[in-house]
C-alpha positions, 0 to 999 in steps of 0.5 A: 260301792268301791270296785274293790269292795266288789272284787272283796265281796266276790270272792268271800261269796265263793268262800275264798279267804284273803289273802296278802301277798308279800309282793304287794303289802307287808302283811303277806307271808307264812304267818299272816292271819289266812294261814292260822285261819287254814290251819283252824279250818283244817282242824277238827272242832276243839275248845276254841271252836266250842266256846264261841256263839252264832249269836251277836257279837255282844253275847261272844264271851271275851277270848284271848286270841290274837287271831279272831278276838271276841269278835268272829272276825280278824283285821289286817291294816289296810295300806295307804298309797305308796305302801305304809300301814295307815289307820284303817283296818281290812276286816274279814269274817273267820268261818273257824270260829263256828265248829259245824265248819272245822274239819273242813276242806281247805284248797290250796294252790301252793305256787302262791302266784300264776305260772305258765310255762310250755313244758308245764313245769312247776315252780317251788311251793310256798310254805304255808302249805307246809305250815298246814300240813304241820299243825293242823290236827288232826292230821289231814289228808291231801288230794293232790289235783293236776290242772291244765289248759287253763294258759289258753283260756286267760294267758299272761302274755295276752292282750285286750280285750285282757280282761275276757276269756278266751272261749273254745280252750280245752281244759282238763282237772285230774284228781290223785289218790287220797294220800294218808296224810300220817304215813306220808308226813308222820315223821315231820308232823313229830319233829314239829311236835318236839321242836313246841315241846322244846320251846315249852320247856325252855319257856317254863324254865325261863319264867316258871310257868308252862306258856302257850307258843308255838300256835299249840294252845287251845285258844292259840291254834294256827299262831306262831310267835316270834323266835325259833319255832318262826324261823329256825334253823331246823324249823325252816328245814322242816317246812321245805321237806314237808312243801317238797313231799307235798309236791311230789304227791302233785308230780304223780297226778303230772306223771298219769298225764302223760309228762316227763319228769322236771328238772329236779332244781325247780323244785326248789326256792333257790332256783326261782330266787335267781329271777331277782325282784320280778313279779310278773311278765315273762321270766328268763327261762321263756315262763310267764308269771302272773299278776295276782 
């Protein structure tokens, strides 16, 4: 067995799904197939759940899915040396298809990459996060998390044996309030929901008939096709207020701890663009940046 069939076997016993990173492959980002699949877990047992069977994949009825297919299983091309998609296909077990595990938790660290840093500040938080938030039904709940001294134990800056962790650190995890979930994203949850609606009319008025878009079909949970509802203007708005609040949750559990307030301009994208192409090492403003 490969190394990487090792590492690959590793995390799916701990029950951590794959995901691809923009930095390394092209098939990372906000749409790729572990986002639908955090958003189906998060979900509560509907009809795509209940039509599929624990029984082998040949008594799996056909389903119209471009996420999970007629087997419990997605792919993903797997990249060939130098970064092109070659032939092969990355293959990854859907826990979403079985509805005794939808409903579930799903944890997330929304920075989307390592980041230490002496004041302990915090870098913006991906989209993807938000993606969850958004369409996931019902409407979950978070539970913000506060996680420290995990710098002292596998620093990025540290050097051989790299591999090892350091032993004798102090680490601390502290838990938030469960936050409601409706109360708090209420209002965006309902912006989502006109902007589908919006593109379900403007679909049945261009072909005729009612269509499923925007990743709010039975079958379609979790999946958003090409055009506004992926990257307009207003949807794009949407989900950097929707990370934002999200992130506030998590700076209360930092107040209880004792630290100051940030800088309220790391909290945006745009302040961490001006790194530039860096994907690990030390950054400009004295942070470290991790690998994976």
């Amino acid at each position: 067995m490969s190394p990487c069939s090792i590492l690959n076997n590793y995390f799916l016993a701990g029950q951590v799904l794959p995901t691809y990173r923009l930095m390394h492959s092209p098939h990372g980002g906000l749409f790729q197939p572990t986002i639908s699949e955090a958003i189906r877990l998060l979900s509560g047992p509907g009809p795509t759940a209940q039509t599929r069977h624990f029984s082998a994949v040949a008594d799996v009825p056909e389903i119209v899915d471009p996420f999970a297919g007629a087997a419990l299983t997605y792919t993903v091309p797997r990249l060939r040396v130098g970064g092109a998609a070659g032939a092969q296909q990355d293959t990854w077990p859907s826990p979403s298809a079985y509805a005794t595990r939808r409903h579930a938790w799903v944890h997330v660290y929304p920075e989307g990459r390592t980041h230490q840093r002496g004041d302990r500040t915090m870098r913006y938080f991906k989209w993807g996060v938000a993606r969850m938030m958004l369409e996931a039904e019902p409407c979950p709940d978070v539970v913000p998390m506060w996680i420290e001294g995990f710098e002292h134990v596998m620093h990025e800056s540290r050097r051989f044996p790299r591999f090892v962790p350091r032993v004798g650190k102090r680490l601390s995890v502290t838990f938030g309030e469960r936050v409601d979930g409706e109360r708090v994203f209420g209002d965006l949850r309902e912006r989502w929901r006109r902007l589908v609606e919006e593109e379900k009319d403007g679909e049945m008025c261009e072909h005729g008939r009612n269509q499923s878009v925007g990743g709010q079909g039975a079958q379609e949970l979790g999946v958003v096709r090409e055009g506004r509802l992926r990257d307009g203007e207003e949807v794009r708005s949407l989900r950097e207020e929707c990370a934002l609040r999200i992130r506030e949750e998590v700076l209360r559990v930092r107040r209880s701890r004792g630290l100051p307030d940030e800088d309220p301009k790391v909290s945006k994208w745009e302040t961490w663009k001006a790194e530039g192409g860096r994907i690990e090492g030390e950054m400009q403003d004295g942070s470290h940046v991790g690998r994976t």
